[in-house]
C-alpha positions in Angstrom: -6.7 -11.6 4.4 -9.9 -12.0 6.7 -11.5 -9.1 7.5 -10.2 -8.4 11.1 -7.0 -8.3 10.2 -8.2 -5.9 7.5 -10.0 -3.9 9.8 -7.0 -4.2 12.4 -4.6 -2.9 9.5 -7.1 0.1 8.7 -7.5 1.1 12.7 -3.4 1.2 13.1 -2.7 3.1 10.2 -5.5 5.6 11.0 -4.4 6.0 14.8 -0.2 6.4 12.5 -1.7 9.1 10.6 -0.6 7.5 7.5 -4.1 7.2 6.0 -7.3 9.3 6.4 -10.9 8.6 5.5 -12.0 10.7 2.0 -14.6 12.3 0.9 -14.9 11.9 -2.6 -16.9 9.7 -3.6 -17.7 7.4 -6.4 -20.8 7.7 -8.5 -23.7 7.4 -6.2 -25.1 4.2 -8.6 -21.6 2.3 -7.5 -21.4 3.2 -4.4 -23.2 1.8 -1.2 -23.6 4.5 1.9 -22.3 2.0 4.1 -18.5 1.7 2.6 -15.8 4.0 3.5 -12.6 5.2 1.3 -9.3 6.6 2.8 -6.2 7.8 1.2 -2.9 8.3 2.1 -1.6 11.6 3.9 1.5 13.4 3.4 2.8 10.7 6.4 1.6 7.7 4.5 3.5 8.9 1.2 6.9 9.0 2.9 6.1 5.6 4.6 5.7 4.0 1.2 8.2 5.8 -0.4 10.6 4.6 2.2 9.2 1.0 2.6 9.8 1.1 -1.2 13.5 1.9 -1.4 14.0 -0.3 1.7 13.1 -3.8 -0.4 14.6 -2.4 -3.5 18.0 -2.0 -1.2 17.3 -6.2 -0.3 16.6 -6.9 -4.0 19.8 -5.3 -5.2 21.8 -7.1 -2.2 20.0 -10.4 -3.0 21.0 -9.9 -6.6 24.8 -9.2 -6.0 24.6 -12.3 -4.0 23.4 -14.3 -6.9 20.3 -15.1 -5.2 18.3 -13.2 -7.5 18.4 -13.1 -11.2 16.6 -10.1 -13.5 13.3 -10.4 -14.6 13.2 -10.8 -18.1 10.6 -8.9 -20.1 8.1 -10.9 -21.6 5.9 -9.8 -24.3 2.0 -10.7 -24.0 
């Protein structure tokens, strides 16, 4: 992803209300004044959690279809 489509992506979820710009802050030795952190609001939350249950509604369709098969575990 290049930045202006970065940026872009930043700028329309701000203006949505599904992100906001924090305050907190990491450790002043990691951090640069320049760089900004957001998080999501209440909004944003529901637009995930929506988003979320939305693909897992495709997955299960796709899977019932046979075009998708489980996962399996794998152990590392």
């Amino acid at each position: 992803m290049g930045p202006g489509t970065l940026y872009g992506a930043i700028k329309r979820m701000l203006a949505a209300s599904l992100i906001e710009e924090s305050e907190e802050r990491p450790d002043p030795d990691l951090d640069d004044a320049r760089r900004r952190y957001y998080r999501l609001t209440g909004l944003g939350q529901a637009a995930v959690n929506a988003e979320a249950q939305r693909l897992e509604g495709l997955v299960q369709v796709a899977r019932k279809r046979g075009l998708l098969r489980p996962i399996a575990s794998q152990a590392l």
